[in-house]
C-alpha positions as CSV (number, residue, x, y, z in Angstrom):
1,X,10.6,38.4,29.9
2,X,9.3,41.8,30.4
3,X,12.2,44.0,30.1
4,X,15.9,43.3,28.6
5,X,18.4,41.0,31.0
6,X,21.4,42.8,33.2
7,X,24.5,42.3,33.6
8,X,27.5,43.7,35.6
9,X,30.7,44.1,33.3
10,X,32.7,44.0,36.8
11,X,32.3,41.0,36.9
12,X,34.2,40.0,33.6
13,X,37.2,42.9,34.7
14,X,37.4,40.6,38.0
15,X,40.5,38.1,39.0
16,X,37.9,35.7,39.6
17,X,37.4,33.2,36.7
18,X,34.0,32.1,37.6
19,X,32.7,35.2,37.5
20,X,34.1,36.4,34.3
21,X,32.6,33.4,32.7
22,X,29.4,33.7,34.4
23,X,29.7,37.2,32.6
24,X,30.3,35.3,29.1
25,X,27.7,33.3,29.5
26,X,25.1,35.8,31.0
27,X,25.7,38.0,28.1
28,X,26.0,35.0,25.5
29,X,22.5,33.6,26.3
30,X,20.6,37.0,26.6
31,X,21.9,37.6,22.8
32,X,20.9,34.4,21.9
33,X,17.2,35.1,23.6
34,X,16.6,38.8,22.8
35,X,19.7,40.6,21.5
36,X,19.3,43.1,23.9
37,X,21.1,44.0,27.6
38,X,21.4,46.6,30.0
39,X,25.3,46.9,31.5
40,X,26.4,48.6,34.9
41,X,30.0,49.4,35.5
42,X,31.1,50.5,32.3
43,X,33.9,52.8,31.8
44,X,31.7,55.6,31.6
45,X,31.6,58.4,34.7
46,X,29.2,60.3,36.1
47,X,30.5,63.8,34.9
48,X,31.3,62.3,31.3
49,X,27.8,61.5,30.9
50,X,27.0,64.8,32.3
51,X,28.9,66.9,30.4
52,X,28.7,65.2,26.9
53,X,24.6,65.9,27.5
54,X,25.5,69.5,28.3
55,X,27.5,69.5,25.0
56,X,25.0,68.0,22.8
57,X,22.1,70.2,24.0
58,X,23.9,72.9,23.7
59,X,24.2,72.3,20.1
60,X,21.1,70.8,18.8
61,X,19.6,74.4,20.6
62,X,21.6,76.2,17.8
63,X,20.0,78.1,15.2
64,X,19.0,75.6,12.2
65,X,21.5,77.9,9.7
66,X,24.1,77.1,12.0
67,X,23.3,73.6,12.4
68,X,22.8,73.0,8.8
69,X,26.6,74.9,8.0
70,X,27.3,71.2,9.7
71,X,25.7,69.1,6.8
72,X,28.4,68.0,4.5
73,X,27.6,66.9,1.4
74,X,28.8,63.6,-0.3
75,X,29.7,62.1,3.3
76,X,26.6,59.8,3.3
77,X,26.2,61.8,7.1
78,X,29.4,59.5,8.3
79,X,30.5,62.5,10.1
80,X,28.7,66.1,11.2
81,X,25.3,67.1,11.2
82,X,22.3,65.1,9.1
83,X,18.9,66.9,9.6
84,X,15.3,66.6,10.8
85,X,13.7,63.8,8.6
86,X,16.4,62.8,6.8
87,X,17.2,59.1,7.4
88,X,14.1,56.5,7.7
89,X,14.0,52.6,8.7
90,X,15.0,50.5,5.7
91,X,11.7,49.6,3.9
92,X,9.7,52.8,4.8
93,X,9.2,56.1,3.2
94,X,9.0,58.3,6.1
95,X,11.6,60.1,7.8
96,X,12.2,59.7,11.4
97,X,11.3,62.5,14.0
98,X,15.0,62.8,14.6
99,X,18.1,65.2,14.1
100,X,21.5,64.2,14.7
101,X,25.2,64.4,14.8
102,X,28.2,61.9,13.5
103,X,31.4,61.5,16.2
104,X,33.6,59.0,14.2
105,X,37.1,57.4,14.7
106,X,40.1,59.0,14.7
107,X,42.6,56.3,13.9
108,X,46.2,56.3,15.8
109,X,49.3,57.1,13.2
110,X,50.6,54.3,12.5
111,X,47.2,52.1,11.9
112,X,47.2,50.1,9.0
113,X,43.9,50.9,7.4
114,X,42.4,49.1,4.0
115,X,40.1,52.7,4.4
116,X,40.8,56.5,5.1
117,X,37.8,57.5,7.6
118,X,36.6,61.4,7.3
119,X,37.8,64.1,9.6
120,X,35.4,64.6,12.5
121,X,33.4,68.3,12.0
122,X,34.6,70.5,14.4
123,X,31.8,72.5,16.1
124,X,33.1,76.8,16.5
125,X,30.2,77.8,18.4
126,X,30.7,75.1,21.5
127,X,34.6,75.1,22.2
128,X,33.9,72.0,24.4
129,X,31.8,69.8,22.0
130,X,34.2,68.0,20.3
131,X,36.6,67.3,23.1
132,X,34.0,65.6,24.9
133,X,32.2,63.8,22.4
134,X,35.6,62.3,21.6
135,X,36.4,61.4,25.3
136,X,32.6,59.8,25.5
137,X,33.7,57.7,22.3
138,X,36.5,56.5,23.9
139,X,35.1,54.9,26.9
140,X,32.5,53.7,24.4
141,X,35.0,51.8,22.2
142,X,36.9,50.8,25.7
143,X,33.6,49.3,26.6
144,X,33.0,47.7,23.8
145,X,35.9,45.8,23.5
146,X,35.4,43.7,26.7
147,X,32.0,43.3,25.7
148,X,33.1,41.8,22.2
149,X,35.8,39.3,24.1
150,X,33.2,38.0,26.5
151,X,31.2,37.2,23.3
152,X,34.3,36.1,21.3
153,X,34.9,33.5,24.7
154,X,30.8,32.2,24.1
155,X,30.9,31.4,21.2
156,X,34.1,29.5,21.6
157,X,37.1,31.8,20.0
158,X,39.8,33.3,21.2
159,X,38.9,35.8,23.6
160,X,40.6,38.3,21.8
161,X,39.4,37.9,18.5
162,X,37.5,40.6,17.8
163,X,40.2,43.2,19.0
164,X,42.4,43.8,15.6
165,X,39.1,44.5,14.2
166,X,36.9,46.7,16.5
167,X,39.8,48.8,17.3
168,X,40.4,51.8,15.1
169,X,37.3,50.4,13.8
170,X,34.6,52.5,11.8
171,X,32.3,53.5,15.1
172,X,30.2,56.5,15.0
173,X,29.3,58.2,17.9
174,X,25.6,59.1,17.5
175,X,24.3,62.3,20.0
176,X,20.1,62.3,18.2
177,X,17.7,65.1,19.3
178,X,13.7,64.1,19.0
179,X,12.2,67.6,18.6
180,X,8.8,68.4,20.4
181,X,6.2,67.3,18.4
182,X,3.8,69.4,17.1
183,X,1.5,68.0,15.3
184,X,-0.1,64.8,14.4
185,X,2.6,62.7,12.8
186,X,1.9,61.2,9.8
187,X,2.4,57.8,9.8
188,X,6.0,58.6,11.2
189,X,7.8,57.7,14.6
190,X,10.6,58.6,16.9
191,X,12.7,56.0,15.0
192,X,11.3,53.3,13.0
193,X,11.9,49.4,13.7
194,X,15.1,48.4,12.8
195,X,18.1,46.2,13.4
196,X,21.2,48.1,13.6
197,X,24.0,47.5,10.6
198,X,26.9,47.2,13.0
199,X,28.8,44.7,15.4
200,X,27.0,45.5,18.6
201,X,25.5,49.4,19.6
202,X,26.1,51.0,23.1
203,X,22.9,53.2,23.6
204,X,23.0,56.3,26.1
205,X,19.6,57.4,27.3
206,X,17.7,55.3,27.1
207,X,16.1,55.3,30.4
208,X,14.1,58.4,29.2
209,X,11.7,56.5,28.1
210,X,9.9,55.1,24.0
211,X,12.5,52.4,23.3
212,X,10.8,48.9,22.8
213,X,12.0,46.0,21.8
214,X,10.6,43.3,19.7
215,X,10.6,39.6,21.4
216,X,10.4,36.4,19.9
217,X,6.8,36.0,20.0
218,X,6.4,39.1,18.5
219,X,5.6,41.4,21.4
220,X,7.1,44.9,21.9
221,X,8.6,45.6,25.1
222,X,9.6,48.0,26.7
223,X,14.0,48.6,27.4
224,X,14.5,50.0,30.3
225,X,17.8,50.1,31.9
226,X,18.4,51.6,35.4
227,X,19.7,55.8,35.1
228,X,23.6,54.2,34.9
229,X,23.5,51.1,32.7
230,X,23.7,51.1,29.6
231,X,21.9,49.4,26.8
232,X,23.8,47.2,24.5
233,X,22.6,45.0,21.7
234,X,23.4,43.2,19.1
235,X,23.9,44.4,15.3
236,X,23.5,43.0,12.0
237,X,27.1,42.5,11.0
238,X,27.4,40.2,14.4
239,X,24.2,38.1,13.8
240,X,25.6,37.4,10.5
241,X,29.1,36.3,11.2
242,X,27.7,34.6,13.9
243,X,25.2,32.6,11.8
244,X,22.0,34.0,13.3
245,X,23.4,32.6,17.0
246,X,23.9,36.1,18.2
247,X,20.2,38.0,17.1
248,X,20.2,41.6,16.0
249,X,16.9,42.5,17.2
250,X,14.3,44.4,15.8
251,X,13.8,47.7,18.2
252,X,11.4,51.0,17.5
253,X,11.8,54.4,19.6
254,X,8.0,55.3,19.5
255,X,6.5,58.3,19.5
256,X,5.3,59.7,23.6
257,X,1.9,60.1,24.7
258,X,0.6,63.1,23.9
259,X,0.1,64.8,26.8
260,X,4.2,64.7,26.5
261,X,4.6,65.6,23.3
262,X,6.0,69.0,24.3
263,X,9.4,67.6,25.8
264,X,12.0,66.3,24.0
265,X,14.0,63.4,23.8
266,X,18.2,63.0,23.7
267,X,19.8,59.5,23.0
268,X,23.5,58.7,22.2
269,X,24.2,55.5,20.4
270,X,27.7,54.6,20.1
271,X,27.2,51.9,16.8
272,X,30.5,49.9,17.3
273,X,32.0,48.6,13.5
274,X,34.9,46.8,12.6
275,X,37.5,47.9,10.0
276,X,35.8,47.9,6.7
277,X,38.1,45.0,5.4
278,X,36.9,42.3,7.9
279,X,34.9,39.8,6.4
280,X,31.7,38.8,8.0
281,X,31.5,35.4,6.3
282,X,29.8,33.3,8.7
283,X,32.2,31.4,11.9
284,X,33.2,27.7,11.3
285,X,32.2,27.8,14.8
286,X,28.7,29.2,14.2
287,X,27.9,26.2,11.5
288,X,26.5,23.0,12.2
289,X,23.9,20.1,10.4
290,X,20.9,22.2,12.3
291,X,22.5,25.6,11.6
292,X,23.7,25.6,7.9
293,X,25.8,28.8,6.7
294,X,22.7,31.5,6.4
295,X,24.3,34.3,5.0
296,X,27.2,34.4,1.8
297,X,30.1,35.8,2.0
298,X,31.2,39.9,2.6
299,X,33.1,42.3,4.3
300,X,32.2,45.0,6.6
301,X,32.4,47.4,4.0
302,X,30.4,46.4,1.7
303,X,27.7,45.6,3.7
304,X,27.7,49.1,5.4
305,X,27.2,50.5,2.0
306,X,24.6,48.5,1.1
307,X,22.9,49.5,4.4
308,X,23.9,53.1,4.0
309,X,21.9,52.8,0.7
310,X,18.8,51.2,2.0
311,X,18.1,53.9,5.0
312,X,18.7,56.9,2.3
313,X,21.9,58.4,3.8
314,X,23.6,57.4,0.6
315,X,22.2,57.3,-3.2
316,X,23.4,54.1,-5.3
């Protein structure tokens, strides 16, 4: 296997059962194998795409004052701007090459959540910014729900399952802006290797180029989706519930040649979570005499802290 699996999310929106369980199963195994997949025909279009990139280089091209006016303190970076260097891969020292911006969930009315989620930032200089970084999240989430009950029908639940939890879940919507780079990094890259903390991340852009996937024989390769798939792996809260069935794989964004190290690089993750008071204890479904229970017991919540801690976005 030389580059991640695809699949075709039509074919689990079709009338046709055999092809929405060839989805399920498609989907299921390449998990099980890699973590990783590229999808076509998600809810996505053309201009969405388009103009949520417009939006998001727009901004990152602001004045650093400006940008950092966006920072808000004692959020953890849940929501706004979080600066150059800032975050790193749990277990290392340096920051990534990286700036970025938090889109999160704005929850309907009459939701009722365990949790109050922050107010999104609202951006003055771009009076289109957060309009369509909120529509791009919404087709994200949309997507992510089907993906979620195809997995929810593998591994052998009800097929809607995962819905109560994932919507008006705690997503963030993640536009990232790798800088030029002009000078020899020190021992720092793009993005470290790291399994995501969430359910499952949709990623946006990444057909430009530096992500790499680790496989099980402990080879990096290369992701690369065609222009309009996305890529959609699995995250750490899913590989737990699912008792290590479903793998979060371990995944790096490393740093161009250097012959390129004068362009830069846009990516928009869309890191799908589940209400903060769903507990990840490990599926009755997931447990067997060859597969004892891996992990103990704890919600979403506190496992995102714990996370939030590790990566330095939060302090203790």
């Amino acid at each position: 296997m030389n580059n991640i699996p695809s699949v075709d999310l039509a074919d689990f929106l079709s009338d046709n059962p055999n092809r929405k369980q060839k989805f399920a199963s498609e989907i299921g195994r390449a998990y099980e194998e890699i973590g990783f997949v590229s999808l076509k025909n998600h809810f996505l279009s053309d201009d969405l795409v388009g103009g949520l990139y417009k939006e998001v280089k727009s901004f990152f091209a602001l004045p650093v004052e400006t940008k950092k006016a966006y920072e808000i303190e004692g959020l953890g970076g849940q929501r706004g701007y979080v600066s150059f260097g800032k975050e790193h891969a749990k277990g290392k020292k340096e920051g990534d090459l990286k700036e970025f911006w938090h889109f999160g969930q704005e929850s309907e009315a009459d939701t009722n959540l365990d949790e109050e989620y922050p107010e999104n930032v609202m951006v003055n200089e771009l009076s289109n910014f957060n309009e369509t970084g909120m529509k791009a999240y919404r087709m994200l989430e949309k997507t992510g729900i089907y993906v979620l009950r195809a997995l929810a029908l593998y591994i052998g639940l009800d097929e809607f399952y995962f819905d109560h939890w994932a919507t008006n879940g705690n997503s963030i919507l993640r536009p990232i802006h790798y800088p030029p780079i002009t000078e020899e990094p020190k021992g720092a890259v793009r993005a470290g290797a790291h399994g995501d903390i969430n359910l499952i991340t949709l990623l946006m852009g990444a057909s430009s180029g530096g992500l790499q996937v680790l496989r099980k024989d402990g080879e990096w390769i290369d992701a690369i989706p065609e222009e309009d798939e996305l890529v959609i792996n699995v995250g750490d809260m899913l590989e737990r519930h699912t008792n290590n069935k479903l793998r979060s794989t371990i995944h790096r964004v490393i740093n161009p040649p250097k012959e390129q190290w004068g362009s830069p690089r846009y990516s928009i993750p869309f890191f799908m979570h589940p209400r903060g008071d769903m507990k990840l204890d490990c599926l009755e479904a997931c447990i067997d005499d060859t597969n004892p229970k891996a992990f103990d017991d704890i919600t979403a919540g506190q496992f995102l802290h714990q996370r939030l801690v590790e990566i330095g976005l939060i302090k203790k």
